[in-house]
C-alpha positions as MATLAB code, in Angstrom:
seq = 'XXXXXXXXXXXXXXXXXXXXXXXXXXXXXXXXXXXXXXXXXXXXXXXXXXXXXXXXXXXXXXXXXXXXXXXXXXXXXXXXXXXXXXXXXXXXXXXXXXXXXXXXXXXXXXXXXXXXXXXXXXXXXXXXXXXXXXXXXXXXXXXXXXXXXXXXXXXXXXXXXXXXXXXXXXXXXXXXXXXXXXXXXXXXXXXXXXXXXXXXXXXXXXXXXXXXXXXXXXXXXXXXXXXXXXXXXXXXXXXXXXXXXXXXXXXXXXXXXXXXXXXXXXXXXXXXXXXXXXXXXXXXXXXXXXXXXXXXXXXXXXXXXXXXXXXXXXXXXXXXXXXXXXXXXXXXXXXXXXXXXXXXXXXXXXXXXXXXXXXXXXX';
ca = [
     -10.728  -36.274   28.782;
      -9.430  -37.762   25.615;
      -7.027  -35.840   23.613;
      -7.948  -36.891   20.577;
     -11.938  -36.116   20.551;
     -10.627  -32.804   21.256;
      -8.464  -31.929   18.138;
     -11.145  -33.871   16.192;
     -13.034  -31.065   16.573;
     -11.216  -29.420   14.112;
     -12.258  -31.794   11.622;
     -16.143  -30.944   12.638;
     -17.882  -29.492    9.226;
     -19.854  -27.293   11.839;
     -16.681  -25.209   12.197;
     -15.546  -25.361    8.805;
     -16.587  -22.179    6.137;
     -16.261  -22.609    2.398;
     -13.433  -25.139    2.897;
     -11.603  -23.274    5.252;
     -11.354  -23.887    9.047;
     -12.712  -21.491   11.190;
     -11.197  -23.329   14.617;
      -7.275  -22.291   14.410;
      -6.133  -23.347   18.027;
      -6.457  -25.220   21.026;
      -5.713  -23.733   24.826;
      -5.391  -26.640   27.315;
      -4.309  -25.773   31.438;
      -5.268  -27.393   34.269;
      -8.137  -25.850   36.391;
      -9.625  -24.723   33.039;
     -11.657  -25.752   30.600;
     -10.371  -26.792   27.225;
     -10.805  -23.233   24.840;
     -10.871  -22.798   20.946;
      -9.588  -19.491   19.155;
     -13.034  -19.502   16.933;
     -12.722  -16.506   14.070;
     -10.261  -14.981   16.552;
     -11.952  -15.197   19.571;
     -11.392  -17.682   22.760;
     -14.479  -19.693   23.470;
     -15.653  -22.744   25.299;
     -16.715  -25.711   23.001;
     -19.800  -28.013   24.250;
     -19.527  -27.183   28.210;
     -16.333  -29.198   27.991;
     -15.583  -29.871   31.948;
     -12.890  -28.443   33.933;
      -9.533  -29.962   32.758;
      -7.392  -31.775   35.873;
      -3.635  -32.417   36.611;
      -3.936  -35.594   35.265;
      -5.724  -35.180   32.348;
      -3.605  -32.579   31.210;
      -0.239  -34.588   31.960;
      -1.607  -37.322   30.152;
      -2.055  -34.767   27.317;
       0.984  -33.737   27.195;
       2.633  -37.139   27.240;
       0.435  -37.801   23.997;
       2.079  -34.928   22.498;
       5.596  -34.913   23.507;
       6.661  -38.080   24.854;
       8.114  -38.764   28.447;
      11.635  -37.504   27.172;
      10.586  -34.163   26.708;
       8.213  -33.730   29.375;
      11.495  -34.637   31.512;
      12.841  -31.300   30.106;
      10.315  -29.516   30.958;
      10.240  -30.322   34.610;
      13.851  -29.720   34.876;
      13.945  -26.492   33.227;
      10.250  -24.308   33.950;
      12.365  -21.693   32.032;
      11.981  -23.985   28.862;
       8.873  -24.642   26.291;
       8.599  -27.373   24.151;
       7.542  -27.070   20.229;
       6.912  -30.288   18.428;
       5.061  -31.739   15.441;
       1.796  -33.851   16.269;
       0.203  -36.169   13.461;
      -2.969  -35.750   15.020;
      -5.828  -38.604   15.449;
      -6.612  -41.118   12.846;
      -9.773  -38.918   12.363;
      -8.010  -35.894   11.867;
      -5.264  -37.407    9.928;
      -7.920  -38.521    7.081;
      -8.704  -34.925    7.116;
      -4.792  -34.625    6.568;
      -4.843  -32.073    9.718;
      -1.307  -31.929   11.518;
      -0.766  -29.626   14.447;
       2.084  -27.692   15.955;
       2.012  -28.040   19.740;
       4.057  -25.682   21.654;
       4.068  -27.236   25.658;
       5.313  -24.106   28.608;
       4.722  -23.980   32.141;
       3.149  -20.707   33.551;
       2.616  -20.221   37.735;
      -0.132  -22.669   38.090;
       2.224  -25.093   36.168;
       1.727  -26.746   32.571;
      -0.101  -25.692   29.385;
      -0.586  -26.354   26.255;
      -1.485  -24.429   23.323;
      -2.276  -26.342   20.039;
      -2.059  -24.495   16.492;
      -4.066  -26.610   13.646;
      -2.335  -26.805   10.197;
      -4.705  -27.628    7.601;
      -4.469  -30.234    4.672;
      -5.332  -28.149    1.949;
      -2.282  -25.539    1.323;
      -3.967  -22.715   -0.888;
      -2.845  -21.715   -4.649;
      -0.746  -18.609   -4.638;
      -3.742  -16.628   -6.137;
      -6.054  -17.456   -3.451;
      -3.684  -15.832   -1.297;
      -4.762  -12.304   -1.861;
      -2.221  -11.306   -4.225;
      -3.365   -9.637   -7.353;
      -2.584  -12.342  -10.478;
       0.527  -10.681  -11.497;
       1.820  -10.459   -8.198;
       1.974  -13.785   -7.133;
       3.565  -15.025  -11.109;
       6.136  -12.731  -10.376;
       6.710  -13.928   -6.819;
       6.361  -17.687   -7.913;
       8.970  -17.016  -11.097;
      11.410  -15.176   -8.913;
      15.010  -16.951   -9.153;
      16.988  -15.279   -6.637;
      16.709  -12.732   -3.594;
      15.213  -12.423   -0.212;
      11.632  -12.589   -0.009;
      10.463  -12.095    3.864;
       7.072  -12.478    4.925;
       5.639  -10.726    7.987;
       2.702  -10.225   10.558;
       1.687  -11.275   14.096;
       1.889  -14.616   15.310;
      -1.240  -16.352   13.584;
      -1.652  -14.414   10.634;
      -1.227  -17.003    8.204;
       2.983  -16.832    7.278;
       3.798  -20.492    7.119;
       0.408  -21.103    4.629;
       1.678  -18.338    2.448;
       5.237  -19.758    2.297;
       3.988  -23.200    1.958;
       1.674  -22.039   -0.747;
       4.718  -20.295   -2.530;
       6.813  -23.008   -2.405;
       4.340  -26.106   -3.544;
       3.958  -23.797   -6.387;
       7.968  -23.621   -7.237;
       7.843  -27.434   -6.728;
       5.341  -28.463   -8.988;
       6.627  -26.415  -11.489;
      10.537  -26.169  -11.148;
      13.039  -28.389  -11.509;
      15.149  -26.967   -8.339;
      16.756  -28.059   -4.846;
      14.664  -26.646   -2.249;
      15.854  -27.129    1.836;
      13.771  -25.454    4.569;
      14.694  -24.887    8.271;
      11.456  -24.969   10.423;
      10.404  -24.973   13.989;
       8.511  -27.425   13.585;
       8.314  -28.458   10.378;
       4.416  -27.738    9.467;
       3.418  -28.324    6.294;
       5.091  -31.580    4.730;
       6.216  -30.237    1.277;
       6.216  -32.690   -1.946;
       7.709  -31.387   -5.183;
       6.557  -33.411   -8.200;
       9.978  -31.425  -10.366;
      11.720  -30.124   -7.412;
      13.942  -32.404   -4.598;
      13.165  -30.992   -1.194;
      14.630  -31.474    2.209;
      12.512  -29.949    5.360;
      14.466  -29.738    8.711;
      13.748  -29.175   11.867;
      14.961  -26.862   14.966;
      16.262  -29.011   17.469;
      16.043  -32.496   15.586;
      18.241  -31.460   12.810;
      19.802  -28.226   13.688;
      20.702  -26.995   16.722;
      20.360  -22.691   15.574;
      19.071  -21.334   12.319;
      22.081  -19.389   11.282;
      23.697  -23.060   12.068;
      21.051  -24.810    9.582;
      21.769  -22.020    6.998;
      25.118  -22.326    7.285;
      24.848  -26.190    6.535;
      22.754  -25.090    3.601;
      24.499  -23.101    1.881;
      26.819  -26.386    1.075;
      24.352  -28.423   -0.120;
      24.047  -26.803   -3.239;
      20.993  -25.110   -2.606;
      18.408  -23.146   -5.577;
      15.781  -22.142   -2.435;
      16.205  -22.070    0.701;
      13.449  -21.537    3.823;
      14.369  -20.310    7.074;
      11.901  -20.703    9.551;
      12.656  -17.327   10.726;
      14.949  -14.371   10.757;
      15.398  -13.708   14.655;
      18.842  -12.796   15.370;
      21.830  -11.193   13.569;
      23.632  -14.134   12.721;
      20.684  -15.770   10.771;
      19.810  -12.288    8.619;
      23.385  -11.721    7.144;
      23.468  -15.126    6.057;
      20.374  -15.293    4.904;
      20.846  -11.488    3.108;
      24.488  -12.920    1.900;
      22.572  -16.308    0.426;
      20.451  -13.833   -1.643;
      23.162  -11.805   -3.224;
      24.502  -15.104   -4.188;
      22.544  -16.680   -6.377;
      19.832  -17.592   -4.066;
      16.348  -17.440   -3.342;
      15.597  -17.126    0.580;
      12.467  -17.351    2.162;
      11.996  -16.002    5.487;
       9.517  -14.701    8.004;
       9.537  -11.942   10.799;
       7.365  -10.355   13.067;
       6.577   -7.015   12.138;
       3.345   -5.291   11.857;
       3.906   -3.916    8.347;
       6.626   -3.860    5.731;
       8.520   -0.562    6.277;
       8.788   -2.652    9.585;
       9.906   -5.300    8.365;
      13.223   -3.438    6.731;
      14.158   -1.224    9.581;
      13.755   -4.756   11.939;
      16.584   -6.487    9.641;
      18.973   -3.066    9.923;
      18.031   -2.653   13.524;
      19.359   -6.580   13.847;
      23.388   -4.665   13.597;
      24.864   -2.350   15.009;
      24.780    1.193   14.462;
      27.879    1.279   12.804;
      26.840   -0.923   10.419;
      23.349    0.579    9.551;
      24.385    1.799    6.425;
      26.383   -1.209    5.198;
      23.560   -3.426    5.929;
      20.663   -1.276    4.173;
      22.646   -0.538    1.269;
      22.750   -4.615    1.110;
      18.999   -5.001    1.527;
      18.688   -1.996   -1.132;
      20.496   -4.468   -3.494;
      19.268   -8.360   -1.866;
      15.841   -7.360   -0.697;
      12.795   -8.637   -3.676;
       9.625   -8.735   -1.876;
       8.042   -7.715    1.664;
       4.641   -9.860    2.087;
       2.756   -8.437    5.627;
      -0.192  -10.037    6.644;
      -3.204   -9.531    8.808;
      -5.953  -12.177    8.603;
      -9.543  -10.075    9.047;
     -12.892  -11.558    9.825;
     -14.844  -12.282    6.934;
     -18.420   -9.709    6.685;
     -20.571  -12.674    7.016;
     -19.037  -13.277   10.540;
     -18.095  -16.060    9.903;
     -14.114  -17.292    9.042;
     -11.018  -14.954    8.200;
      -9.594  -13.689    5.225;
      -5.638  -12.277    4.503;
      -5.140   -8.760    4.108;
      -1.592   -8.422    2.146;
       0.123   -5.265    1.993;
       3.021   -5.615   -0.621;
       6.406   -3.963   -0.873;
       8.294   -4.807   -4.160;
      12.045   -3.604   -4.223;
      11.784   -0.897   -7.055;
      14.419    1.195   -7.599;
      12.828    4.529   -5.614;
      12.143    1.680   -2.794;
      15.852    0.716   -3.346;
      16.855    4.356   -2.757;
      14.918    4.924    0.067;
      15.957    1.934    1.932;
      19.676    2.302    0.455;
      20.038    6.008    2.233;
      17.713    5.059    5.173;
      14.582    7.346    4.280;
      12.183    4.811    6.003;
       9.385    7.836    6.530;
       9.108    7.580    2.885;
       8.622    3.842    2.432;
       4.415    4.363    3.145;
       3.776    6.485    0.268;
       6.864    4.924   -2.368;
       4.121    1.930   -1.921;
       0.927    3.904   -2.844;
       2.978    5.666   -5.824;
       3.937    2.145   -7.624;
       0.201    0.516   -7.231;
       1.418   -0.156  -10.904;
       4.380   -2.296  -10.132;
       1.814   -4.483   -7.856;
       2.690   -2.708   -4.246;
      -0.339   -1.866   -2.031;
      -0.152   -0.542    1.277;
      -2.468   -2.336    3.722;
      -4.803    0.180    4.037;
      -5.684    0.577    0.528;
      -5.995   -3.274    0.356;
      -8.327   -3.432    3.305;
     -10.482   -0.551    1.442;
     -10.678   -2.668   -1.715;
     -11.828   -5.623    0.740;
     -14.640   -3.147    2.020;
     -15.869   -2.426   -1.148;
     -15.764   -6.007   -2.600;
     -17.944   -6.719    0.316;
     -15.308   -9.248    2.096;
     -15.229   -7.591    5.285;
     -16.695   -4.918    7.121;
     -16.110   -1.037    7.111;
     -15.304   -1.718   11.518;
     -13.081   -4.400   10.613;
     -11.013   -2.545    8.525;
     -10.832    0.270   10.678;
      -9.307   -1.944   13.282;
      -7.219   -3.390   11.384;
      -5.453   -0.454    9.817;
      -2.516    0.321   11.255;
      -2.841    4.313   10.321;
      -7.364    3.982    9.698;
      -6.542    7.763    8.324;
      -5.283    6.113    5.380;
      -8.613    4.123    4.637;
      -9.278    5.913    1.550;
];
């Protein structure tokens, strides 16, 4: 089975709604057929047969080159995330993918994560106007982005910085794994790296960063101690940082970065985010009403001084509603956005139920 008929599926208009692709990944494994995630769920595409051994190793090899593979087969403990240009009919579609290669019991897979060409403005986003001019004008700070793997965090980031690119004349260097989007600024000089081709550790890459005379800087993700109080010392500096996490809402989001020291240091560490901290962006991406594509669902946390206070004396309980009492300053809590998505008739009452993470709230 060729490789490349399958990701030029994802160019197919039959899968595409209102510009926006509705196939988001590819699941390859021997003894299986070849599966889409289609508007979130797994399916089978055009009785696609039964992927072999060979097929798939040929696959891979396409993807990752011999090198790697070697890695693999030394190491089953190890996966493998790379950058893939895609086909020549994908790539004038300007789709690029993100491959990420691990062996399971039955041995190799693959799972294949489509990046579209067309980044989205800031204010398709789902941010309210003033919101995202804010966001875009921001000069210095930590703004973190958050939400389960596949809810849309590298296109908001992307989208955030294109903007700051076009429009500012600023050094901008991002640390990614992989590098996804390919960023061009038409004021701004940017520098993407990459985990493992450029860097060996985030908190490494930041470290480099921060003597390269930096305005912005991207890290791919805040995972481990040494990475957030850099990244957290970066924004008291001067700088804007860009990060993501996984957390299911904001409040999570905060207590996730204290949680990253140690108990001793709780308080130290909040009263820093109380004073570094700008904006908390969590995402869920919700199928659209008409059953057909997804569309973000951003709950927003904006560090105003009562959210200051609460995270500065660790009052977390009280994060929830200090969002739903400054809907003036532009924060929304999730559920209040999802309700306003009901009502606008973007998705569906179910939907939004499901989504929720506290449906009491969906009011």
């Amino acid at each position: 089975m060729d490789i490349r008929s399958l990701l030029a599926r994802f160019a197919d208009s039959r899968y595409v709604q209102d510009g926006v692709l509705r196939l988001t990944d590819l699941h390859l494994k021997a003894g299986q057929p070849p599966r889409y995630r289609l508007d979130d769920a797994l399916v089978r595409l055009e009785d696609d047969p039964v992927l072999d051994a060979a097929a798939l190793e040929e696959a891979i090899r396409e993807f990752v080159g011999g090198e790697r593979l070697k890695q693999l087969e030394q190491d089953p403990r190890s996966d493998i995330d790379v950058g893939y240009g895609g086909s020549d009919e994908t790539r004038r579609d300007g789709l690029s993918f993100r491959v990420n290669v691990f062996q399971d019991r039955d041995g190799p897979a693959v799972a294949v994560r489509v990046l579209p060409a067309r980044v989205p403005e800031v204010e398709q986003l789902g941010l309210a106007a003033e919101v995202a001019e804010q966001i875009v004008s921001q000069r210095h700070g930590l703004l973190v982005v958050t939400g389960v793997t596949g809810s849309g965090k590298s296109t908001t980031v992307a989208s955030i910085l294109r903007r700051i690119g076009r429009e500012r004349p600023v050094r901008i260097i991002t640390l990614e794994d992989p590098i996804e989007y390919v960023l061009e600024g038409e004021q701004a000089m940017i520098s993407q790296r990459e985990l493992g081709t450029h860097m060996d550790t985030f908190h490494q890459g930041l470290r480099s960063a921060l003597r390269e005379d930096p305005d912005i800087i991207f890290v791919g993700e805040m995972r481990d101690r040494e990475t957030a109080a850099l990244a957290l010392t970066a924004a008291e500096t001067g700088h804007l940082v860009l990060s993501t996490m996984h957390t299911r809402d904001a409040k999570g989001a905060v207590t996730r970065l204290v949680d990253l020291f140690p108990s001793e240091r709780s308080r130290e560490i909040a009263s820093q985010l109380s004073f570094g901290l700008n904006w908390v962006l969590a995402q869920k991406l919700v199928p659209r009403a008409g059953g057909q594509g997804r569309v973000a669902a951003i709950e927003v946390l904006k560090n105003v001084p009562a959210i200051a206070n609460m995270i500065r004396n660790g009052r977390w309980h009280q994060i929830y509603a200090g969002i739903e009492g400054h809907r003036r300053d532009g924060l929304i809590t999730l559920e209040r956005r999802l309700f306003e998505m009901v009502e606008k008739g973007l998705i569906r009452s179910d939907d939004a139920r499901g989504f929720a993470n506290d449906p009491a709230q969906l009011v």
